[in-house]
N, C-alpha and C positions, 0 to 999 in steps of 0.2 A: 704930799708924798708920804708914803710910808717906808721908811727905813728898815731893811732887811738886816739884822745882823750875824747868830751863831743859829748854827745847825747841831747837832750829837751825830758823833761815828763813836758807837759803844759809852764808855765814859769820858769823850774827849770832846771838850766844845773845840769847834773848828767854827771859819767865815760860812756864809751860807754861798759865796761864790769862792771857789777854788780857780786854779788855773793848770793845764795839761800842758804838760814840756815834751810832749814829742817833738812840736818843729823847733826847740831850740837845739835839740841834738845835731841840728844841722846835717848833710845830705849823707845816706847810707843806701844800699843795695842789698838785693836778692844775688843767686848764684847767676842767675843770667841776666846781670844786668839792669834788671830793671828798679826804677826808685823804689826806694822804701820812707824818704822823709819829704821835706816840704822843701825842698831845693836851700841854697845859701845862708847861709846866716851871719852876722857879726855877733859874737861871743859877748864883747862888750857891752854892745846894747843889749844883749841877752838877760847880763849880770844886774845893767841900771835895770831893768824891767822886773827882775824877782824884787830887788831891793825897794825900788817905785813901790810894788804891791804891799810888800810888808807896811810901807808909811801911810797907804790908804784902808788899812784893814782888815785884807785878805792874808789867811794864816794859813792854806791846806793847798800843798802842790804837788800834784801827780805825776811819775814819773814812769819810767822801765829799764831794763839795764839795757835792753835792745834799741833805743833810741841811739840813734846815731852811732850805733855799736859803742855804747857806754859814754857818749859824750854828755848826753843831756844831764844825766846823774853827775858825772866834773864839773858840770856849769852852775847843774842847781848848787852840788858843795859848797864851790867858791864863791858863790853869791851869798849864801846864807852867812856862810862864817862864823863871824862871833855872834850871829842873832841864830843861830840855830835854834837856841830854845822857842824862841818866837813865832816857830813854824810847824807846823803837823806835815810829815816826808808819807806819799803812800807811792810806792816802786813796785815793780813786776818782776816774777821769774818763770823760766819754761822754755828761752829762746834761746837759742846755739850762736853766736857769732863769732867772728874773725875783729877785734879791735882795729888792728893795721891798717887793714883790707877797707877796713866797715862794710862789711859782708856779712849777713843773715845766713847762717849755716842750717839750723834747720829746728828741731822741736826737744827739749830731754823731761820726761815727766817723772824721773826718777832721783828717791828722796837723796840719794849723795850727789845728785847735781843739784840739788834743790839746796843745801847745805855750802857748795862748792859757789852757787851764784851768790847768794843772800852776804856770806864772805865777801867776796869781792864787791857789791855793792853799797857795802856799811864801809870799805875803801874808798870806793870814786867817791861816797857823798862826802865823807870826811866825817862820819858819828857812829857813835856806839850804839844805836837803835835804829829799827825802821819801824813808825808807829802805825802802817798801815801795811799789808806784804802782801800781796795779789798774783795769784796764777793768772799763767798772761796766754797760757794755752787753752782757748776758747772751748775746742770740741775735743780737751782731753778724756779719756778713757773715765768713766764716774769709778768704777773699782779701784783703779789705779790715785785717783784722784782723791780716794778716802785716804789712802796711805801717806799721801801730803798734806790732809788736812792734819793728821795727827802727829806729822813732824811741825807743823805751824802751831801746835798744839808745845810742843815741847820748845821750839824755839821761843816760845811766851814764856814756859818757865824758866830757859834761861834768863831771859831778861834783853834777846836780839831783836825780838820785835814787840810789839804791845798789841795788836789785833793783826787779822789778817781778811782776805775774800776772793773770790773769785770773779776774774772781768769774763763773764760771759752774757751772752745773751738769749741763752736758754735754762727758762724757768725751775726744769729738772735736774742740772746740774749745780745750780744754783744752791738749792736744798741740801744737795749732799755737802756741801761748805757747811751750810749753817747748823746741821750738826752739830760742828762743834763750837763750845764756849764761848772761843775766842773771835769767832767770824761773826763781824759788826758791820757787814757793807758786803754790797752787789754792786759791782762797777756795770753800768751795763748801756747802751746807744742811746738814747730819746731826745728829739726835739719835736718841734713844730711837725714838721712834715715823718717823721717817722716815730711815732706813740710805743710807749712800748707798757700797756695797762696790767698784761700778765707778772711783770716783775715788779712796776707799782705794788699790785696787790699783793705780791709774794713781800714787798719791803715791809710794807704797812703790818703784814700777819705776824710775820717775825722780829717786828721791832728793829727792822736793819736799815742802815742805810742806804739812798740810792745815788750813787757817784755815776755822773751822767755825763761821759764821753760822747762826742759829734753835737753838742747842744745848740750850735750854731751850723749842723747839717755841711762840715768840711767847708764851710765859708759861703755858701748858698746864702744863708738867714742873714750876711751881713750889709746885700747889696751891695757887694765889693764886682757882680757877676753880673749884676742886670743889663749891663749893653753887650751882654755876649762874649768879653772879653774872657781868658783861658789862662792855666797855671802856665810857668814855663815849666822849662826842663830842670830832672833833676827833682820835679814834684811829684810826689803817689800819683796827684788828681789829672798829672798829663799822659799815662797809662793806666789807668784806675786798672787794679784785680777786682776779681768778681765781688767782694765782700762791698767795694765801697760804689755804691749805687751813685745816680745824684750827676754825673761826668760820664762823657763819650770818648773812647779811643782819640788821643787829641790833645782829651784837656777841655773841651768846650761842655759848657753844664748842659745838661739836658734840658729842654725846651719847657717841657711837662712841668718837671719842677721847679721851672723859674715862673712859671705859670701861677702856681700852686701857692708861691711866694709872693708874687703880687696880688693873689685874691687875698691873702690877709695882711699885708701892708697897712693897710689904713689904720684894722687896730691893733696892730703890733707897733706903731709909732704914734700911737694916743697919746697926751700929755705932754708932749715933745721928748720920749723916747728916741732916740736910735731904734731904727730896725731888730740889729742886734740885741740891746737893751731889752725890747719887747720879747723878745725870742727867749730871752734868759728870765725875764716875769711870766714868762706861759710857764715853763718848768715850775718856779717856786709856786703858783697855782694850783699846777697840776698835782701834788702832794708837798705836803708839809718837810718829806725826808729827802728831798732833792738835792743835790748840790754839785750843781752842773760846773764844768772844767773847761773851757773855751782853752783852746789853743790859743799863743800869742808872738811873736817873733819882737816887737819894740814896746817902749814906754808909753805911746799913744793907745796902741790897743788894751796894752792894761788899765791906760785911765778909763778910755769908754767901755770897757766890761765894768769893770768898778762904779763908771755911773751909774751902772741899772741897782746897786743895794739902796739905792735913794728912793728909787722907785717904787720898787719892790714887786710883787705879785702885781699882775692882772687879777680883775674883779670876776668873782664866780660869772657873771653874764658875758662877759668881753671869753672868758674859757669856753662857754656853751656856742657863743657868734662862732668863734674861730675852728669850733667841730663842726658846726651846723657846714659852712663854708667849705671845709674839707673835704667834706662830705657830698656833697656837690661836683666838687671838681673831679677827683676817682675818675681812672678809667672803669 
């Protein structure tokens, strides 16, 4: 086995596996209704689960303030606590919510909401810094979007945040981030089944990093799906919006891509990998500045994420089989 340890986000060694707290934020909404998180949670197990990961070596947890209409960001705080130094915090801003309600209100891309969030976020986590600060508005305006990269710009020399970037996953917007000085990282979707080579490349030219949400393809990669079975309620994946492929009006995974998951099964659990495991050694593979964020709801899934830095990367060939294979399958 090769032992995976730190990755760079700018000058901040971090784990090479992070972990995404959307679904600890536990369940929120759209105006009509519809889910926005990963159905129920217990808080508690939430809390063991950050604390769990700090004891096995993971240091970098992603967050938003729109999770759970600000819940995930109170959970991570209280879990952190007194280990707060211990941990690299990267948090999103751009979404409008209702706390109360936990209700998604809607989009603001402007720099005194951008000011107004980033406040009240350095509240819920409970610290004087965000050391990573992420536009969470995907296909905001690029012009508009300069004018915040230059308030992230000034929030660095107050000393509120320490880098910042942009979660999107188009290439061109991307760039207008990196612009500036302080933007050390492109949040942006890749796993097995959905490659994303354009912002690899765009990571690799600019020396940034790639912070890789859905790495395990919204739970498809973990064989949690393969008999067919479906989210409840109360989950995004039992309504999926257009954005999250992969699930049918339902909740039941699409056929295609369970399909797609079982032609590289075999060497995605080479070695005695987990499925998952493998899924998370294609990424580190795939480029060197990866560092993908699985979602986790209990302490077990963060140990079996955490077993794959044992593993480490798949071997250039097992990368070339599992394209070849893909490649194949395509409609």
């Amino acid at each position: 086995m090769t032992t995976m340890t730190a990755r760079e986000l700018g000058g901040i060694a971090v784990s090479a596996l992070g972990l995404g707290c959307w679904a600890v934020g536990g369940e929120w909404w759209d105006t009509a209704g519809q889910p926005l998180g990963w159905g129920k949670v217990d808080d508690e197990e939430s809390v063991r689960a950050v604390r769990r990961a700090l004891d096995l070596g993971i240091t970098f947890f992603d967050t938003a303030d729109a999770y759970g209409a600000g819940h995930s960001e109170r959970i991570l705080g209280k879990a952190l606590g007194k280990r707060r130094d211990e941990a690299v915090i990267a948090t999103k801003w751009g979404n409008v919510f209702d706390e109360e309600s936990r209700t998604l209100l809607g989009g603001d891309d402007s720099p005194a909401y951008q000011r107004r969030a980033l406040t009240a976020s350095l509240r819920r986590l409970g610290t004087d810094r965000i050391d990573l600060y992420q536009l969470h508005l995907s296909d905001a305006d690029p012009e508009r979007a300069a004018h915040l990269r230059e308030q992230c710009e000034e929030f660095v020399r107050e000393g509120l945040i320490r880098s910042y970037a942009w979660s999107t996953d188009d290439p061109g917007r991307a760039r207008v981030f990196a612009r500036g000085k302080g933007c050390v990282a492109v949040q942006h979707r890749c796993n097995v089944l959905q490659d994303a080579p354009e912002l690899l490349t765009l990571c690799e030219e600019l020396e940034l990093a790639s912070v890789n949400r859905s790495p395990l393809a919204m739970g498809l990669l973990t064989g949690k799906y393969a008999g067919g079975s479906a989210p409840g309620a109360g989950d995004i994946r039992s309504a999926p919006p257009g954005w999250l492929p992969g699930f049918t009006q339902g909740g039941a995974p699409d056929r295609a891509w369970l399909e797609r998951v079982e032609a590289v099964r075999e060497i995605l659990t080479s070695g005695g990998r987990t499925l998952a495991q493998g899924a998370l050694g294609w990424l580190w593979a795939r480029s060197a500045r990866t560092i993908p964020i699985p979602g986790f709801r209990t302490v077990a899934q963060v140990e079996q994420n955490a077993g794959a830095l044992a593993y480490g990367p798949l071997t250039p060939d097992q990368l070339r089989e599992v394209e070849e294979i893909l490649a194949r399958t395509k409609d």
